[in-house]
Residue, then its C-alpha position, 0 to 999 in steps of 0.5 A: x500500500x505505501x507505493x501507492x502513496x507516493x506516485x506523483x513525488x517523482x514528477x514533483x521532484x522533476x519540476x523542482x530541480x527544472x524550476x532551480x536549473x531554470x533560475x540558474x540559467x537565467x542568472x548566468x545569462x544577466x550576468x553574461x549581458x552586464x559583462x557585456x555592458x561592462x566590456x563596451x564602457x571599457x572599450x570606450x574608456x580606453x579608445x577615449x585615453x588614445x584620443x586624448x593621447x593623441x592630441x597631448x602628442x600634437x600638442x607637444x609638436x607644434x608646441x608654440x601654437x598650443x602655448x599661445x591657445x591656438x588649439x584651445x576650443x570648447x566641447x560645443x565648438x564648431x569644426x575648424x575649416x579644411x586647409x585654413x592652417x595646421x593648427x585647423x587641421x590638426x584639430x579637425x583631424x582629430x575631432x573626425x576621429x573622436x567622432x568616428x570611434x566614440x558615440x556622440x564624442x567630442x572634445x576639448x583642449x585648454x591650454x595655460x601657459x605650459x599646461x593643456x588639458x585635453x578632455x573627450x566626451x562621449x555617450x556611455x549609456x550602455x555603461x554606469x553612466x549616459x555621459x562620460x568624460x577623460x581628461x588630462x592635464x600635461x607639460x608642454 
């Protein structure tokens, strides 16, 4: 008679253990999908210090330029003419390729005296926050 009692407890057991596979399935792929997002930002970062970098590097050589603020320009700054001069150049250069490699990038450079501060903005919305911005500050 007691094997008549416990029909059924095998197929409960069955829909448990495929309830606890099911919600581990589920954890592993969020935590696939933020390792993801945190990937991309971290792409994004680094792209962003090359750009700044890069401009440091131009700064350093035409560094007569960059001490008298021919390079300085804000984030909502308009492009420099093509071919108005190297120091136009340049920037528009690199400006192009912020916006080539980063969502929505910008960028910035101030200068004081021997000092610059180069800065990138761009769009991280698929990271921690929807706008991100790397400076530097370097020597001439």
């Amino acid at each position: 008679m007691q094997a008549s009692r416990q029909r059924g407890v095998g197929l409960i057991e069955v829909l448990i253990a495929i309830v606890v596979v099911a919600l581990g399935v589920l954890a592993i792929i969020r935590m696939q999908t933020n390792m993801v997002k945190a990937n991309q930002s971290a792409l994004l970062r680094s792209q962003a210090t090359l750009l700044v970098y890069d401009m440091a590097d131009r700064l350093r050589v035409d560094r007569q330029s960059a001490i008298t603020g021919l390079y300085d320009r804000a984030f909502d700054d308009e492009l420099p003419a093509v071919g108005m001069s190297v120091v136009g150049t340049e920037t528009r250069d690199w400006l192009e390729r912020i916006a080539d490699v980063l969502p929505a990038g910008e960028g910035a450079v101030a200068s004081n005296g021997v000092q610059a501060t180069v800065s990138v903005r761009w769009d991280d919305s698929r990271g921690d926050q929807a706008l991100e911005i790397f400076s530097m500050t370097t020597e001439l």
